[in-house]
KOLMAR-78260 format. One record per residue (C-alpha): z, y, x. Coordinates in steps of 0.1 Angstrom, whole numbers, plus 5000, padded with zeros to 4 digits. Each point is the difference from the previous one (the first is absolute). Example, Ala and Ser with C-alpha at 12.3 -4.5 7.8 and 13.67 -1.06 7.14 Angstrom:
<sites>
<site c3="5078" c2="4955" c1="5123"/>
<site c3="4993" c2="5034" c1="5014"/>
</sites>
This chain:
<sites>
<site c3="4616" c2="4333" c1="0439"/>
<site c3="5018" c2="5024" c1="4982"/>
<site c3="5027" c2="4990" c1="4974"/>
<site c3="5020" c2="5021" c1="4975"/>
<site c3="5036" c2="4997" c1="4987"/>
<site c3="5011" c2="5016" c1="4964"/>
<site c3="5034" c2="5011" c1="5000"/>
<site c3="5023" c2="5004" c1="4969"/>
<site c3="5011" c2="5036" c1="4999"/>
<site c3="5018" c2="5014" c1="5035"/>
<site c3="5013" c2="5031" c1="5013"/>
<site c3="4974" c2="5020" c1="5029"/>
<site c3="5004" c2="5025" c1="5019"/>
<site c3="4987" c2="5010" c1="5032"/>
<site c3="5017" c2="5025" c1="5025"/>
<site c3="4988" c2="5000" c1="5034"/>
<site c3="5017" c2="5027" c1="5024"/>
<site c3="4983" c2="5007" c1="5035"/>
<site c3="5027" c2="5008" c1="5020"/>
<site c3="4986" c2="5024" c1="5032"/>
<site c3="5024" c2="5008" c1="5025"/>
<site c3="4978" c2="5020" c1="5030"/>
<site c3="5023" c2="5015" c1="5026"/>
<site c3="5001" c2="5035" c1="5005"/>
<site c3="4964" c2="5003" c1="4978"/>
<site c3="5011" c2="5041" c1="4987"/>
<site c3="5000" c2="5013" c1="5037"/>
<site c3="4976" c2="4979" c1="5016"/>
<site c3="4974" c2="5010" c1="4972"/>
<site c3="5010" c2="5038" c1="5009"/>
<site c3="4996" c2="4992" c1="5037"/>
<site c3="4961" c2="5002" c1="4996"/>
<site c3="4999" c2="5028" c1="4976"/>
<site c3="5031" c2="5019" c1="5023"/>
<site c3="4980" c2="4998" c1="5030"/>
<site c3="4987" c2="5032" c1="5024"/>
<site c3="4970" c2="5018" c1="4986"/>
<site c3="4972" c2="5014" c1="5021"/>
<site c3="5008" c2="5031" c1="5019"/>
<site c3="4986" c2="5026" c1="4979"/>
<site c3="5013" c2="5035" c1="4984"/>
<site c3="5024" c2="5004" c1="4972"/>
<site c3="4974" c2="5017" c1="4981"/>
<site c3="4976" c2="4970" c1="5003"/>
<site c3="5024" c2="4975" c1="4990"/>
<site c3="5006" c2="5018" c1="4969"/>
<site c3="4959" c2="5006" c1="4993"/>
<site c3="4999" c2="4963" c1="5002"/>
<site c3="5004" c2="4980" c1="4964"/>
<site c3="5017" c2="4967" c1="4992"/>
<site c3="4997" c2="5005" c1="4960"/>
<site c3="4994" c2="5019" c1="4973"/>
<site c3="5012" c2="5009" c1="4964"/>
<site c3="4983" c2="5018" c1="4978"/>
<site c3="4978" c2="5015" c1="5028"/>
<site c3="5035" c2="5010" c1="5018"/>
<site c3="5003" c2="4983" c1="5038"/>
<site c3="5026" c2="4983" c1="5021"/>
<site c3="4998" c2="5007" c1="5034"/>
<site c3="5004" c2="4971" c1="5029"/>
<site c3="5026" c2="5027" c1="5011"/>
<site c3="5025" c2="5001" c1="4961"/>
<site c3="4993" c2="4961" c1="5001"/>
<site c3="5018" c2="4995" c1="5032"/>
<site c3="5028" c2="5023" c1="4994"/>
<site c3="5007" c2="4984" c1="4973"/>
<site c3="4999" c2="4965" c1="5019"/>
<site c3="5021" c2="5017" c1="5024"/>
<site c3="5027" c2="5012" c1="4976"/>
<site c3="5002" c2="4971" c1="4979"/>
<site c3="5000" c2="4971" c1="5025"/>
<site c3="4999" c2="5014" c1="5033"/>
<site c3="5036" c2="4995" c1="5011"/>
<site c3="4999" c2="4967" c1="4987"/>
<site c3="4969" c2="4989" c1="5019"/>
<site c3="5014" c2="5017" c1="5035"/>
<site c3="5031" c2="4979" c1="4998"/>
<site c3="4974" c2="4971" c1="4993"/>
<site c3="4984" c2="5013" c1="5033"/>
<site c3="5031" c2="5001" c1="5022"/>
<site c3="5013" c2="4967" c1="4983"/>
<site c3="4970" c2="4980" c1="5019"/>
<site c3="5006" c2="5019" c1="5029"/>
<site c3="5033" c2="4992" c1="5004"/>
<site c3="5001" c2="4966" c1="4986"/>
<site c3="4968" c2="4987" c1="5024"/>
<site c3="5019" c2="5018" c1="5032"/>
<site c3="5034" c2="4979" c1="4993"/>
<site c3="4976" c2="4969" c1="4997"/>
<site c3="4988" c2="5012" c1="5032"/>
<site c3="5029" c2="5003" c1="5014"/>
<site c3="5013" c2="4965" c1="4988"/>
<site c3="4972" c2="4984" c1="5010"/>
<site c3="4991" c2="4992" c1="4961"/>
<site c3="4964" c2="4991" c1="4990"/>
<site c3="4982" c2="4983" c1="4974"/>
<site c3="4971" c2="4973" c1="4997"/>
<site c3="4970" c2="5004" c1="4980"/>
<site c3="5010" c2="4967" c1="4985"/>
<site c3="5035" c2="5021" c1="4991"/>
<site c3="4983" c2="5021" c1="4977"/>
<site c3="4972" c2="4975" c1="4986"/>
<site c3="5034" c2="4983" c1="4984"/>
<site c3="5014" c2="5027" c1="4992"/>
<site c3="4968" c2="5010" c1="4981"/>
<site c3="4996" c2="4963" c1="4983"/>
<site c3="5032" c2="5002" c1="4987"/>
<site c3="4990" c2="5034" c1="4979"/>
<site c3="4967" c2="4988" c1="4991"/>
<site c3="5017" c2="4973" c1="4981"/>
<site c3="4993" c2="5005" c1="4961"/>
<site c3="4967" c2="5015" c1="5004"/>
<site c3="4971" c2="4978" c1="4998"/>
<site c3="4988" c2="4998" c1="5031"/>
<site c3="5000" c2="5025" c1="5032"/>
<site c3="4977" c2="5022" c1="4993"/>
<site c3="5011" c2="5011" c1="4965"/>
<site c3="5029" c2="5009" c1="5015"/>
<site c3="4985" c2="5026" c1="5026"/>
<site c3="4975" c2="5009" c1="4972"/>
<site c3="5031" c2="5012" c1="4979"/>
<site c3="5017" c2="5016" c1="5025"/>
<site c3="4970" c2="5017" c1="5007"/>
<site c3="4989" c2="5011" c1="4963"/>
<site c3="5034" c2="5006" c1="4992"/>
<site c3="5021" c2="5015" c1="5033"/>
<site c3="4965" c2="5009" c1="5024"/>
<site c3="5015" c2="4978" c1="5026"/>
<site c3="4979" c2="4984" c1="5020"/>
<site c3="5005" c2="4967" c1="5021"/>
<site c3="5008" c2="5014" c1="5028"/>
<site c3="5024" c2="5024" c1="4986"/>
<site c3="5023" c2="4975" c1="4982"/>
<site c3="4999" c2="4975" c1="5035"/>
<site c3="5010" c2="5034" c1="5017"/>
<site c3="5033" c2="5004" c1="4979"/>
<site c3="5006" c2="4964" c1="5000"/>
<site c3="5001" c2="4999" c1="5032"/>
<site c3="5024" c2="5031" c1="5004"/>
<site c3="5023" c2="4982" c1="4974"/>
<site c3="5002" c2="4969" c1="5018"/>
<site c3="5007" c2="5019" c1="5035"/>
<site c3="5030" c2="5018" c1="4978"/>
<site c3="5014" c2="4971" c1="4981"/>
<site c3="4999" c2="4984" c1="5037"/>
<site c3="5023" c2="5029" c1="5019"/>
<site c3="5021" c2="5002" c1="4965"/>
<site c3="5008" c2="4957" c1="5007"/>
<site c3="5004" c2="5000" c1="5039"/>
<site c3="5036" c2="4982" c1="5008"/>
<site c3="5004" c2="4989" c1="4964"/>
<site c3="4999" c2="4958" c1="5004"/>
<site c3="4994" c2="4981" c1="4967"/>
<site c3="5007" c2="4962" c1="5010"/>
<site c3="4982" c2="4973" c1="4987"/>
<site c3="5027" c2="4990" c1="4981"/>
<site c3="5000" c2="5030" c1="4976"/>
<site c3="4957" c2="4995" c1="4998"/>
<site c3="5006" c2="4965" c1="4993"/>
<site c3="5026" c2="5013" c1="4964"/>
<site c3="4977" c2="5025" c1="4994"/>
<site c3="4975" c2="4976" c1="4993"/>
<site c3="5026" c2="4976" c1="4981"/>
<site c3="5008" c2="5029" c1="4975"/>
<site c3="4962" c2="5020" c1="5000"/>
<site c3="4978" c2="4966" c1="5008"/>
<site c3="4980" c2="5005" c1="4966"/>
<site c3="4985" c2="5032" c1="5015"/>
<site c3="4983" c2="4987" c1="5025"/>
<site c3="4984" c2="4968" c1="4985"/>
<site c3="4959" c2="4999" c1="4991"/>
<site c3="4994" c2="5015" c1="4964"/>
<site c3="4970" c2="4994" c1="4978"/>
<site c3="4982" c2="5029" c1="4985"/>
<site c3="4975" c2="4999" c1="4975"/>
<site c3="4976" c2="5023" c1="4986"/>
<site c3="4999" c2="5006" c1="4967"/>
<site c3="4979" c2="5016" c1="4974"/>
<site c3="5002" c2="5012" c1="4965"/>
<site c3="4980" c2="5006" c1="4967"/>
<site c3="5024" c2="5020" c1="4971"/>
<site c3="4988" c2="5002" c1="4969"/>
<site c3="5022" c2="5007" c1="4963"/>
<site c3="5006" c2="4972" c1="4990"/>
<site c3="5005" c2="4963" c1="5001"/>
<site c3="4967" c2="4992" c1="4983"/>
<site c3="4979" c2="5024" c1="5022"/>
<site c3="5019" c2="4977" c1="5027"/>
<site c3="4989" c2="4970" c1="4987"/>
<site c3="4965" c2="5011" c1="4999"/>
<site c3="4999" c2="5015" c1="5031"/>
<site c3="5010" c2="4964" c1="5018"/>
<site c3="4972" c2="4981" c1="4974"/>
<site c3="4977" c2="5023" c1="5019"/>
<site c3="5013" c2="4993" c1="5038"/>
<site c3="5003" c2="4964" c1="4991"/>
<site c3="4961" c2="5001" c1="4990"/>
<site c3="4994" c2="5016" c1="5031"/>
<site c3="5004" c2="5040" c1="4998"/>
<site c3="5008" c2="5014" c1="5030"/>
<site c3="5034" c2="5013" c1="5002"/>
<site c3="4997" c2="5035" c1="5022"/>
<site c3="4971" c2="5009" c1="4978"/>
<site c3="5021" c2="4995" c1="4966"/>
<site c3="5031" c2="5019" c1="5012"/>
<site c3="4975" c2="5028" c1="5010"/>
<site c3="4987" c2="5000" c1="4965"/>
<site c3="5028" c2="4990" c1="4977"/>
<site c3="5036" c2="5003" c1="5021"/>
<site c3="5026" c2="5027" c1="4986"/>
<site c3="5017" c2="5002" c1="5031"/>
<site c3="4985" c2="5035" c1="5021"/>
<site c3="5018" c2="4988" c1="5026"/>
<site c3="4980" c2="4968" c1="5008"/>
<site c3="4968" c2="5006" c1="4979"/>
<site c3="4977" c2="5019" c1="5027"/>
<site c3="5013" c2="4972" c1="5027"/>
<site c3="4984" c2="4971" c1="4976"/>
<site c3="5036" c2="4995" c1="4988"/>
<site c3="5013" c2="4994" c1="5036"/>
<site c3="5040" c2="5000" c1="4999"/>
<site c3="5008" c2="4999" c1="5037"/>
<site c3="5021" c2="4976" c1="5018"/>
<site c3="5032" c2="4979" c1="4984"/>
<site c3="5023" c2="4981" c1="5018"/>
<site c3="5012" c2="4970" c1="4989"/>
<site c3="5037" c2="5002" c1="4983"/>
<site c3="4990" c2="5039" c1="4991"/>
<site c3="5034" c2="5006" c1="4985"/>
<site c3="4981" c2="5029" c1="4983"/>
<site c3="4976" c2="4981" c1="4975"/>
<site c3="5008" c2="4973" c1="4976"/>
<site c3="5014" c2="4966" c1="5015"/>
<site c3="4973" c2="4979" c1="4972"/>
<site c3="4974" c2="5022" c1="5015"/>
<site c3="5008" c2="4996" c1="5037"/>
<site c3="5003" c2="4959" c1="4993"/>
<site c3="4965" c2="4999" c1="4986"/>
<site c3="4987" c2="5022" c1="5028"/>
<site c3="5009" c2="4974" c1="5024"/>
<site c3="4983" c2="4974" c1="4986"/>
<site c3="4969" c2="5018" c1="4998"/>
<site c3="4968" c2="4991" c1="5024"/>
<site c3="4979" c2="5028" c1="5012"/>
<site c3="4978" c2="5016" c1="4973"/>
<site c3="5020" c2="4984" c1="4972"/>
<site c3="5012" c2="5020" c1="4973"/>
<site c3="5030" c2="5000" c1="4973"/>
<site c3="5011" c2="5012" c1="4969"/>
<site c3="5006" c2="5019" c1="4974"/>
<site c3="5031" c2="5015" c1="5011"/>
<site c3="5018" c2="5035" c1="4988"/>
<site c3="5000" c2="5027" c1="5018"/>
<site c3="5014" c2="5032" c1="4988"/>
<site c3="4984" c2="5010" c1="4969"/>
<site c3="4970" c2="4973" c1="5003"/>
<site c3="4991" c2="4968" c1="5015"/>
<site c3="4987" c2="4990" c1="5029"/>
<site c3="4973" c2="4974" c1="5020"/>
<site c3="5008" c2="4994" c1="5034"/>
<site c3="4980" c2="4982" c1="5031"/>
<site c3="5013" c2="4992" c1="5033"/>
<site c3="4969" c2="5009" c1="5022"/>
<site c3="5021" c2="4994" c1="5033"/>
<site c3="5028" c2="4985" c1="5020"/>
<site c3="5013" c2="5009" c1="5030"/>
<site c3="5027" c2="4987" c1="5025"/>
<site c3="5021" c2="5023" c1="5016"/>
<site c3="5003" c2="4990" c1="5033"/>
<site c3="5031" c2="4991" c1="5014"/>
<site c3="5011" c2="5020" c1="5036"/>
<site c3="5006" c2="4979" c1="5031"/>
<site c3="5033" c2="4992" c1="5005"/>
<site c3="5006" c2="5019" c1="5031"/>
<site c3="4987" c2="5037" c1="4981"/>
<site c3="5025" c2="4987" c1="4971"/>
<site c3="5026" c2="4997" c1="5020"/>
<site c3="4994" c2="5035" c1="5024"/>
<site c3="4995" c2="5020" c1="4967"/>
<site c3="5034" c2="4989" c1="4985"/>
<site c3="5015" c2="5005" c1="5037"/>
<site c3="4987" c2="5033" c1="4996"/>
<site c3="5009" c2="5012" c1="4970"/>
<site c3="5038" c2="4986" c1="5006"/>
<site c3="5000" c2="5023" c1="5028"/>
<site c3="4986" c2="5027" c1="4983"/>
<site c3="5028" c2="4993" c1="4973"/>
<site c3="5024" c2="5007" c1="5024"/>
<site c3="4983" c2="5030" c1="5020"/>
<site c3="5002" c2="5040" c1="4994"/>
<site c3="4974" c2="5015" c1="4972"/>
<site c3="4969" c2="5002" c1="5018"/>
<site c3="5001" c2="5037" c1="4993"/>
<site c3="5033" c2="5005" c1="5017"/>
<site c3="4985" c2="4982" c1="5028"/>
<site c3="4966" c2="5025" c1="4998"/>
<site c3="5027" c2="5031" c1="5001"/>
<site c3="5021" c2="4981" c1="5025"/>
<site c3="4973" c2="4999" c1="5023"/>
<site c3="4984" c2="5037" c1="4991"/>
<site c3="5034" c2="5013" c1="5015"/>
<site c3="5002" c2="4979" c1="5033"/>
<site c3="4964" c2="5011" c1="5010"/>
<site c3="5008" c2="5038" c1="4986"/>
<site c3="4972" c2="4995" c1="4976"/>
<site c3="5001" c2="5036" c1="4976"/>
<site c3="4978" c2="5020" c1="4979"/>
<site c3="4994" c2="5030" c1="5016"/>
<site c3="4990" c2="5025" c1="4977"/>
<site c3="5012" c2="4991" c1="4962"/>
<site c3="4971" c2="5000" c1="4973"/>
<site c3="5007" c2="5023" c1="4973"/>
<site c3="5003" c2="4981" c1="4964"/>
<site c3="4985" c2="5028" c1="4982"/>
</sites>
């Protein structure tokens, strides 16, 4: 059964930052666009259209010299990185597991809401496919792996790394929130007479909400951790309390006041020890390693890896 709280007047605000780190995503979107064209004439490359403005074309052929000027030395040192980096892994006798870069991938997927919203963004928003960010995963780890050989992190300094940095890897609730902003606290007051009566809460914030934001997601906030150090202590403590499909309020936000209803909690799952304990081994020895792009030029010059013929930039 649902139950509301009314809250005395509060500070609100929301601000929730996606943080998307994808390696190498600039070249390895080029790659597909970069690649070798059919064999054809120059003169039929150019007849051939990609756009148009005001009934003016762009040829396939002014598309990818401009490609090609912009990015294309970038991308070939790209190219000759993975050469070089998976021939010393050769060489070394380096390799990965799939279960390598399933970890690997768990730990970046943390924050979304579940797996496949994460490859749905970096598909909508990077074009990256699946099997495109498991491919630069993988070359990452194969790197990070040359870049730590002969560097030994004991125990010992895992075991105060987790003394000092222990809060990091403990189990965090998260809770969805939602939100109805209206002017003022009277509207506020109304609008939870209604939900307590029964109103459903989506449909009202799609009706009534202030907040753009929210309003065409049936006032859907987004995840907040517990202990948020960006929104109101008072706010966070009532949060807590809540059971799925409560609600709470009136509290100010900004220039109005808001409803809020928790419509879901979730436990962030805690690693195994053993992955908690080779990530911080790894990143200790990554602390204490050569820039991984020193590394990449590093091994560019022991295989005599160079661009042959420099792009123009203009």
């Amino acid at each position: 059964m649902m139950k509301s709280i009314r809250e005395g007047k509060a500070l609100w605000a929301v601000n929730v930052v996606l943080v998307l780190i994808v390696l190498f995503m600039g070249s390895l979107i080029l790659l597909r666009g970069l690649g070798p064209a059919y064999q054809t004439s120059s003169k039929e490359k150019e007849s051939k259209p990609v756009a148009s403005v005001n009934g003016e074309f762009i040829t396939e052929e002014e598309w990818s010299q401009e490609l090609k000027q912009r990015y294309g030395q970038d991308l070939l040192l790209h190219m000759l990185n993975r050469k070089v980096v998976f021939e010393e892994a050769k060489l070394r006798h380096i390799s990965i597991t799939t279960e390598d870069i399933a970890q690997e991938l768990n730990r970046n997927i943390q924050g979304y809401d579940s797996e496949e919203a994460y490859y749905q963004q970096m598909k909508n928003e990077l074009g990256l496919t699946r099997q495109d960010i498991e491919l630069e995963t993988a070359y990452r780890l194969v790197l990070e792996k040359i870049a730590t050989l002969g560097i030994d992190i004991s125990d010992q300094d895992i075991d105060q790394y987790l003394e000092e940095n222990g809060d990091h890897y403990a189990a965090t609730k998260q809770m969805k929130l939602s939100l109805i902003k209206v002017n003022n606290s009277q509207e506020a007051e109304n609008v939870m007479g209604e939900l307590e009566k029964g109103a459903d809460f989506s449909q009202m914030a799609r009706e009534r909400s202030l907040d753009m934001n929210s309003r065409s997601q049936g006032g859907k906030l987004g995840v907040v951790e517990e202990g948020d150090p960006f929104l109101p202590k008072e706010l966070m403590d009532t949060a807590s309390t809540l059971e799925i499909g409560d609600i709470a309020g009136p509290f100010q936000w900004e220039d109005g006041y808001a409803v809020i209803q928790l419509t879901d909690i979730v436990m962030e799952e805690k690693e195994e020890p053993q992955y908690v304990r080779e990530s911080i081994r790894k990143q200790l020895a990554l602390n204490e390693a050569a820039p991984l792009s020193q590394l990449e030029e590093e091994l560019r010059h022991k295989y005599q890896a160079q661009i042959l013929n420099v792009i123009p930039s203009s």
